[in-house]
PDB file of the backbone (N, CA, C, O) and the ligand in Angstrom, with CONECT records:
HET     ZN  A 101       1
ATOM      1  N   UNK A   1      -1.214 -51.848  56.016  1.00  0.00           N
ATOM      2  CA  UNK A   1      -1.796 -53.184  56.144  1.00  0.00           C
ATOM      3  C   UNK A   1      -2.337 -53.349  57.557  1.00  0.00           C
ATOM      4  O   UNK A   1      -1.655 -53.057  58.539  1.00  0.00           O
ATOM      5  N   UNK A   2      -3.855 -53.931  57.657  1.00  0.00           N
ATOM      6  CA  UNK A   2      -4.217 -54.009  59.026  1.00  0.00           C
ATOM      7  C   UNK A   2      -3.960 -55.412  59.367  1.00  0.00           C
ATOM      8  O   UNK A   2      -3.428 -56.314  58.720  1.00  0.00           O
ATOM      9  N   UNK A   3      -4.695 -55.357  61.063  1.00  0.00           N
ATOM     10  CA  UNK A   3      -4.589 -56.403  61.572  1.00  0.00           C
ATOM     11  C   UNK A   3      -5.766 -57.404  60.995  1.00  0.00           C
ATOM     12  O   UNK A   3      -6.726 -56.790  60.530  1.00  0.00           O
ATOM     13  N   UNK A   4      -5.828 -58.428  60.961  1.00  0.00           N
ATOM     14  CA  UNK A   4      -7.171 -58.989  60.704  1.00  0.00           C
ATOM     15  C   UNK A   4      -8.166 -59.387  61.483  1.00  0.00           C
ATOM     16  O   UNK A   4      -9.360 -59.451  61.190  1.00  0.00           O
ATOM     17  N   UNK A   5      -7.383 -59.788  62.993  1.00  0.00           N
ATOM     18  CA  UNK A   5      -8.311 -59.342  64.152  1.00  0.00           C
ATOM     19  C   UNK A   5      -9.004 -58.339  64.280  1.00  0.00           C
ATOM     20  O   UNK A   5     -10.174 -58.291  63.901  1.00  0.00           O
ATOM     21  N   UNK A   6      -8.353 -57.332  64.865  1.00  0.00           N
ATOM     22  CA  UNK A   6      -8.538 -55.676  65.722  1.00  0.00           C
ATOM     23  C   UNK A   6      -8.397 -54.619  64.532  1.00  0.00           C
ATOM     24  O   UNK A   6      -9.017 -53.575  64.733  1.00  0.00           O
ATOM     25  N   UNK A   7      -7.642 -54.707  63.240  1.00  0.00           N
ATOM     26  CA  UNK A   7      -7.765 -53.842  62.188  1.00  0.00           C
ATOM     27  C   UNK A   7      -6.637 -52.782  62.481  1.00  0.00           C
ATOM     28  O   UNK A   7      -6.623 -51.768  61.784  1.00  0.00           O
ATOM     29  N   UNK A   8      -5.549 -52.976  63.615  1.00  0.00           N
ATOM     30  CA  UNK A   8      -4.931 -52.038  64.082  1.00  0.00           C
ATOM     31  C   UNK A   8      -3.778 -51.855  62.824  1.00  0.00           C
ATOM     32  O   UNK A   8      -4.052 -52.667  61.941  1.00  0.00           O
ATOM     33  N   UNK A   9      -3.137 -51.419  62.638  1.00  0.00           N
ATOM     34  CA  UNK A   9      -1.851 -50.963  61.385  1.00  0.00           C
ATOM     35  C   UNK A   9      -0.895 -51.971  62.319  1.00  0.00           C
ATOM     36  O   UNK A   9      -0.640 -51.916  63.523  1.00  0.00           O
ATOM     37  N   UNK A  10      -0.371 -53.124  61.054  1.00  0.00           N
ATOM     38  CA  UNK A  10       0.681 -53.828  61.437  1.00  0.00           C
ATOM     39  C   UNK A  10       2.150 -53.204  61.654  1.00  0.00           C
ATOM     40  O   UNK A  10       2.199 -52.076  61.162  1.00  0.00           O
ATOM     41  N   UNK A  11       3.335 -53.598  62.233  1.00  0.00           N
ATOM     42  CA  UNK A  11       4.405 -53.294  62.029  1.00  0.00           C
ATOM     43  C   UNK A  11       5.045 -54.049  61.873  1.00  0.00           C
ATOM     44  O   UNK A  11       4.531 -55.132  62.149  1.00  0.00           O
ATOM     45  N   UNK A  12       6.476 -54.135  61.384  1.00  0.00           N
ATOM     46  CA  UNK A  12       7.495 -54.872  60.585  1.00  0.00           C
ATOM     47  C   UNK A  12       8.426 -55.583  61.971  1.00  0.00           C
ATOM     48  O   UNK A  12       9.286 -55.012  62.642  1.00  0.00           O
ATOM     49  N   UNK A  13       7.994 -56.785  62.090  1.00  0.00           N
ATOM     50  CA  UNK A  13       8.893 -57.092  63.516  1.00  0.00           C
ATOM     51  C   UNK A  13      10.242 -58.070  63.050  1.00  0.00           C
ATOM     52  O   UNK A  13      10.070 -59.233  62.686  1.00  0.00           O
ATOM     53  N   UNK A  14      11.626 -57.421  63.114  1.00  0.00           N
ATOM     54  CA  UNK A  14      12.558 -58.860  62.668  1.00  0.00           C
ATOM     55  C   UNK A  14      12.816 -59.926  63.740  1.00  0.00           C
ATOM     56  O   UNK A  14      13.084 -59.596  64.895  1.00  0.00           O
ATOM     57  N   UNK A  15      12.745 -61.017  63.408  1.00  0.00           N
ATOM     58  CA  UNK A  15      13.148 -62.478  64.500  1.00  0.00           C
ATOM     59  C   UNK A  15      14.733 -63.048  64.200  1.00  0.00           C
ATOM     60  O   UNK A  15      14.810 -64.228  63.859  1.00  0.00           O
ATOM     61  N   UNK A  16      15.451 -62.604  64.262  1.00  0.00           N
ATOM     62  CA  UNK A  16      17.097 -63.290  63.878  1.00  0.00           C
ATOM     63  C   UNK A  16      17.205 -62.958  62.550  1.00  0.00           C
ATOM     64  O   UNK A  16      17.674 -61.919  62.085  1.00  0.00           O
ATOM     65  N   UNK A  17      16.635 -64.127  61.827  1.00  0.00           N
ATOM     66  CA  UNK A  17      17.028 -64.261  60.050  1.00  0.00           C
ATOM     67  C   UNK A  17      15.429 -64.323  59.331  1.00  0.00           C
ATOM     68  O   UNK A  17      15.128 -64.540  58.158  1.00  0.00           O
ATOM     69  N   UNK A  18      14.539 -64.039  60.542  1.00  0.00           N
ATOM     70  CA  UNK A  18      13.013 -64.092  60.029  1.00  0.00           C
ATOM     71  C   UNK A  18      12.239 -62.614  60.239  1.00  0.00           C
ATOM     72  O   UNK A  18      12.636 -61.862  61.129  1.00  0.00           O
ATOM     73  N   UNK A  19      11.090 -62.231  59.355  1.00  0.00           N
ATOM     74  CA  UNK A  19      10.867 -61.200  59.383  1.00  0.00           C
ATOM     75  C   UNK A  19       8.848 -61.430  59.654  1.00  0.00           C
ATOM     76  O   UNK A  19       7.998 -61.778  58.835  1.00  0.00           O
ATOM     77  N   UNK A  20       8.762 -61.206  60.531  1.00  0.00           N
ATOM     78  CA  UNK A  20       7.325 -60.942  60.911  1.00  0.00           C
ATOM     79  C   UNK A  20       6.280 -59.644  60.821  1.00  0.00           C
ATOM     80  O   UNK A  20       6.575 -58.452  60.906  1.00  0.00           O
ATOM     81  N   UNK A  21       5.410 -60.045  60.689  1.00  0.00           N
ATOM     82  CA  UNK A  21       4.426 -58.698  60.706  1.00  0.00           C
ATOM     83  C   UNK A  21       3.417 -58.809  62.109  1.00  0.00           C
ATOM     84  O   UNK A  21       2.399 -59.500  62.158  1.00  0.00           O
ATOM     85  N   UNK A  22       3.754 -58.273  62.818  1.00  0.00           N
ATOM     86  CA  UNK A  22       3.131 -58.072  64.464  1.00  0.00           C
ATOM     87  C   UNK A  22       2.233 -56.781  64.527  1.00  0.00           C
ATOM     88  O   UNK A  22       2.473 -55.668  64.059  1.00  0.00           O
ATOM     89  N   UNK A  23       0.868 -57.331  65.398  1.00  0.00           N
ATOM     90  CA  UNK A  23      -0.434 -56.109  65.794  1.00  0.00           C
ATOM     91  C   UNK A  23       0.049 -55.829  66.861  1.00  0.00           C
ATOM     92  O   UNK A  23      -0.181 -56.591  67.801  1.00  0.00           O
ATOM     93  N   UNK A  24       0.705 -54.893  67.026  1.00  0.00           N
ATOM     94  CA  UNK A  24       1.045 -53.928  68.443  1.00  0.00           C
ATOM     95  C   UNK A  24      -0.016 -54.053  69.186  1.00  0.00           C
ATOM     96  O   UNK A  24       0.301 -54.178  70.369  1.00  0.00           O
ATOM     97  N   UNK A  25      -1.228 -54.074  68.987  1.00  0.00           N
ATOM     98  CA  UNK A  25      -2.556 -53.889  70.081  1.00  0.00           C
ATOM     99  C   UNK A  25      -2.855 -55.531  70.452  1.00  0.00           C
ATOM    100  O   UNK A  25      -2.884 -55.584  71.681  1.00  0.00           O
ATOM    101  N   UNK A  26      -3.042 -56.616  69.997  1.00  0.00           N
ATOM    102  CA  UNK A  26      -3.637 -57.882  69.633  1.00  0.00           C
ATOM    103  C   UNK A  26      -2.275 -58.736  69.956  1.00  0.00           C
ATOM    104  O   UNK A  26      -2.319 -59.686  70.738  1.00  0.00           O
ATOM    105  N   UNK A  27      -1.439 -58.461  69.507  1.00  0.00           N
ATOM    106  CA  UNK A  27      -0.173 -59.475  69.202  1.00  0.00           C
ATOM    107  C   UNK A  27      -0.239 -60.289  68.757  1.00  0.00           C
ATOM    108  O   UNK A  27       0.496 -61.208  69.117  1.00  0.00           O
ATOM    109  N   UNK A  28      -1.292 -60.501  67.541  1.00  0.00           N
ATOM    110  CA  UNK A  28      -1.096 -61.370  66.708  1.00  0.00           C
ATOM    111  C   UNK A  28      -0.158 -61.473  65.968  1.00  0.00           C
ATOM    112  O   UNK A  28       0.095 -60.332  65.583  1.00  0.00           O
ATOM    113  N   UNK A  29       0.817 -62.474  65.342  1.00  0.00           N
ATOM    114  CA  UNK A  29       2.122 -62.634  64.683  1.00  0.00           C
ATOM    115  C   UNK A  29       1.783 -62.973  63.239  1.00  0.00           C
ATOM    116  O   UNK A  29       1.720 -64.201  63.178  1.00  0.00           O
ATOM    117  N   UNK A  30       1.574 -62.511  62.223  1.00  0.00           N
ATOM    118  CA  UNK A  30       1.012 -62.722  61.202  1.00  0.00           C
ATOM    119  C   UNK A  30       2.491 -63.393  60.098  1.00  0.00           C
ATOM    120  O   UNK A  30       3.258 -62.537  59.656  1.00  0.00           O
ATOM    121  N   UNK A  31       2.786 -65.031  59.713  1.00  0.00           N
ATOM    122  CA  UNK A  31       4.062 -64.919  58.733  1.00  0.00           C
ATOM    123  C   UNK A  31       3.565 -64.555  57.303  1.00  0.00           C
ATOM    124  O   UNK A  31       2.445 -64.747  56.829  1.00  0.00           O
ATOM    125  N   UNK A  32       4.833 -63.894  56.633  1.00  0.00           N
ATOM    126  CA  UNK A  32       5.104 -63.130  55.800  1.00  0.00           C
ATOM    127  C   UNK A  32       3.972 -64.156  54.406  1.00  0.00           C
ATOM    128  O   UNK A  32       3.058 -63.678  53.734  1.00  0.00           O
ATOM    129  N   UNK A  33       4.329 -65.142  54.392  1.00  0.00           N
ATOM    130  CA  UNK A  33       3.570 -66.124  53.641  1.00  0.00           C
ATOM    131  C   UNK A  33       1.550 -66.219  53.783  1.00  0.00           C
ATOM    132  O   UNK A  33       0.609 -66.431  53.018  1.00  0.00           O
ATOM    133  N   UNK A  34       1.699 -65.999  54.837  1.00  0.00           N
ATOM    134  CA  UNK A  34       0.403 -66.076  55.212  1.00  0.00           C
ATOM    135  C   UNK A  34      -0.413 -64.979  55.021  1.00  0.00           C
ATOM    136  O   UNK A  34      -1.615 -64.931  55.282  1.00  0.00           O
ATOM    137  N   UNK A  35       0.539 -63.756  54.378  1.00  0.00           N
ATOM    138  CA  UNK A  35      -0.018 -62.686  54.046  1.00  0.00           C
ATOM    139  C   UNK A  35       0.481 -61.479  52.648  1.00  0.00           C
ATOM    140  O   UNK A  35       0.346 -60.329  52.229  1.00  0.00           O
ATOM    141  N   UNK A  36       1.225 -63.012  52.365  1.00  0.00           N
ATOM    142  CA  UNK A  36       1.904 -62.455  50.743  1.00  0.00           C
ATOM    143  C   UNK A  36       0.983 -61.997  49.933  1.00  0.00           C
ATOM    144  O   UNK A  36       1.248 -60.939  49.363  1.00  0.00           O
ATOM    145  N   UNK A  37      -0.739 -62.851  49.570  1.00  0.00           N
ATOM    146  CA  UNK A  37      -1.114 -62.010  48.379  1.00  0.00           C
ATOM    147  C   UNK A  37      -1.792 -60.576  49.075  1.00  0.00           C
ATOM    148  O   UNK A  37      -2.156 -59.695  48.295  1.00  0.00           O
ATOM    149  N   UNK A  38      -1.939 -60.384  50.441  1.00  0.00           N
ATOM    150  CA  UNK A  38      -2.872 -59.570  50.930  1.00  0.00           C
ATOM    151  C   UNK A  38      -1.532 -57.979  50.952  1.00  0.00           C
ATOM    152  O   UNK A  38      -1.942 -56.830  51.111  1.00  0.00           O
ATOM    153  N   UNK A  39      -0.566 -58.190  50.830  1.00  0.00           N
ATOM    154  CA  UNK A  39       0.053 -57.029  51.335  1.00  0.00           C
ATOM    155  C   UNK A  39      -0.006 -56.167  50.033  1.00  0.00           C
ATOM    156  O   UNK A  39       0.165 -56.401  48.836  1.00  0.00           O
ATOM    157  N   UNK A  40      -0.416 -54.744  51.002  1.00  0.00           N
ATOM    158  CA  UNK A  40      -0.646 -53.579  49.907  1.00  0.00           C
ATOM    159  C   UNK A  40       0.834 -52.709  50.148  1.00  0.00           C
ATOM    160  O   UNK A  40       1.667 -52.892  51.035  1.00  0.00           O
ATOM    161  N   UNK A  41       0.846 -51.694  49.025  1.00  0.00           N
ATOM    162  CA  UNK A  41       1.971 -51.650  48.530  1.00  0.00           C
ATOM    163  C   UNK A  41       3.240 -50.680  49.414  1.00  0.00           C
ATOM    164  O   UNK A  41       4.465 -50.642  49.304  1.00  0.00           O
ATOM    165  N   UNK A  42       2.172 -49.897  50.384  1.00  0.00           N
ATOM    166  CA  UNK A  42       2.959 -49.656  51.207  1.00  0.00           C
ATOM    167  C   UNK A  42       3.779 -50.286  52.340  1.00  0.00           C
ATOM    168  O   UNK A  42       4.696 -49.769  52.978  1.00  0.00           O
ATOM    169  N   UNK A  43       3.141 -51.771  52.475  1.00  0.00           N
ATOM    170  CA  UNK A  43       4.034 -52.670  53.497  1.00  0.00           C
ATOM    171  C   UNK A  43       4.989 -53.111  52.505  1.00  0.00           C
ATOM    172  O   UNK A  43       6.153 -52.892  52.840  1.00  0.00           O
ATOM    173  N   UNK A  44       4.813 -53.755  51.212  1.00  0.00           N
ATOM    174  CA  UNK A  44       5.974 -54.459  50.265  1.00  0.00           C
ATOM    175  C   UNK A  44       7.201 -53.643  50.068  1.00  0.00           C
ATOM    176  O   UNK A  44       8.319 -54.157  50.035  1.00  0.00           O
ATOM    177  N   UNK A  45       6.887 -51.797  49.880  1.00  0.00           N
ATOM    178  CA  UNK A  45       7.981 -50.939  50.304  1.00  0.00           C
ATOM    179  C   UNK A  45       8.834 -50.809  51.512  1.00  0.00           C
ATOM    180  O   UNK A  45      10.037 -50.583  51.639  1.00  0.00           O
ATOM    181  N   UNK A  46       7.972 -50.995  52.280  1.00  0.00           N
ATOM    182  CA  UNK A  46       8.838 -51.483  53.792  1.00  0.00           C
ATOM    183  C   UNK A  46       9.662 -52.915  53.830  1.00  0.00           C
ATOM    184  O   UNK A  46      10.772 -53.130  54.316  1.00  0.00           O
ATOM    185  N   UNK A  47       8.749 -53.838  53.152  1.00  0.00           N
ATOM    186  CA  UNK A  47       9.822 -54.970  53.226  1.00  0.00           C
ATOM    187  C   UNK A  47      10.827 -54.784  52.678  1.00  0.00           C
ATOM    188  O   UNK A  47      11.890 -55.209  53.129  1.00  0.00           O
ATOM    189  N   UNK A  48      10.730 -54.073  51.523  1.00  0.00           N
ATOM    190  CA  UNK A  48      12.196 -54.084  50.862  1.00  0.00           C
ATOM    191  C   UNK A  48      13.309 -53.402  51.435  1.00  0.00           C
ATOM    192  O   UNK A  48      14.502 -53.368  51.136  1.00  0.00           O
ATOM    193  N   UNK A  49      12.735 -52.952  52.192  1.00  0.00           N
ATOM    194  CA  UNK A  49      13.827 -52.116  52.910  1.00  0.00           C
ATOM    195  C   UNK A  49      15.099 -53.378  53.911  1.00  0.00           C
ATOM    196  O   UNK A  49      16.233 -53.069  54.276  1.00  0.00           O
ATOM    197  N   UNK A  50      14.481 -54.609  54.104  1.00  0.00           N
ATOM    198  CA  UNK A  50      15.132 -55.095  54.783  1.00  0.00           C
ATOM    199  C   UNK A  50      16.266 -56.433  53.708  1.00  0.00           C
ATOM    200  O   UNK A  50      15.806 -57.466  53.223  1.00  0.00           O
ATOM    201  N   UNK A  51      17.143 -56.158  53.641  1.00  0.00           N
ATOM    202  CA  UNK A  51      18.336 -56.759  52.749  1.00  0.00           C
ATOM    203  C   UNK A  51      18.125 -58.537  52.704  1.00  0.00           C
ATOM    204  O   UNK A  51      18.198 -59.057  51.591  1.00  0.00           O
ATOM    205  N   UNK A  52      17.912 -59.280  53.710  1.00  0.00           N
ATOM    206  CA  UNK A  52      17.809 -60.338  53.448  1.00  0.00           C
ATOM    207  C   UNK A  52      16.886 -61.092  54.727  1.00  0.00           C
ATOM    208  O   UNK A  52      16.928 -61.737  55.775  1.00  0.00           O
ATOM    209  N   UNK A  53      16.077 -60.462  53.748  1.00  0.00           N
ATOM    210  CA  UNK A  53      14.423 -61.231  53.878  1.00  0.00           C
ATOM    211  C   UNK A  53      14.290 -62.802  53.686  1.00  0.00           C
ATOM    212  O   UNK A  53      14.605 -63.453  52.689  1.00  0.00           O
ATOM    213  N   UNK A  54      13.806 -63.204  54.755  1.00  0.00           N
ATOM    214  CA  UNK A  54      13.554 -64.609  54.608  1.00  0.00           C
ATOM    215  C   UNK A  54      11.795 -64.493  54.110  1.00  0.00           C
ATOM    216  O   UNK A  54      11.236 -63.694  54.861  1.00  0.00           O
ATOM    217  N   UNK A  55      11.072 -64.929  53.327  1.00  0.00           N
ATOM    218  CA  UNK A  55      10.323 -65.474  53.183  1.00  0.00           C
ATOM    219  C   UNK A  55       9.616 -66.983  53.356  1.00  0.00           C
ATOM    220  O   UNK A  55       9.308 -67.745  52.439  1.00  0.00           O
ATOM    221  N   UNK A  56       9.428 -67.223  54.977  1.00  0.00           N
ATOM    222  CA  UNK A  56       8.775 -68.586  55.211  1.00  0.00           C
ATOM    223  C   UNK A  56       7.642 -69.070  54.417  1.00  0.00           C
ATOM    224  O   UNK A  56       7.155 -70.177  54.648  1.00  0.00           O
TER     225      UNK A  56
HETATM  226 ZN    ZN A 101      -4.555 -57.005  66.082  1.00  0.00          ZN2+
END
């Protein structure tokens, strides 16, 4: 999944009990909601990896 700025490959950033998707290059903070229908299937495999996912 890219950035939508810069296009850079997002990474999986956790905040306490919240789970963000952050552009390492841009630092844009993208929430999980704001990019629910856009995530392809290799980020949704990564989310699952994390046990208790908050979805804002
Ligand atoms: Zn970016």
């Amino acid at each position: 999944m890219l950035c939508k700025e810069c296009q850079h490959p997002l990474r999986v950033e956790r905040r306490c009990r919240q789970i963000l998707l952050l552009c390492p290059q841009c630092l844009r903070e993208y929430h999980i909601h704001e990019v629910a229908a856009e995530l392809d299937e290799a980020m949704e495999r990564e989310l699952e990896r994390f046990p208790c996912i908050i979805y804002d």
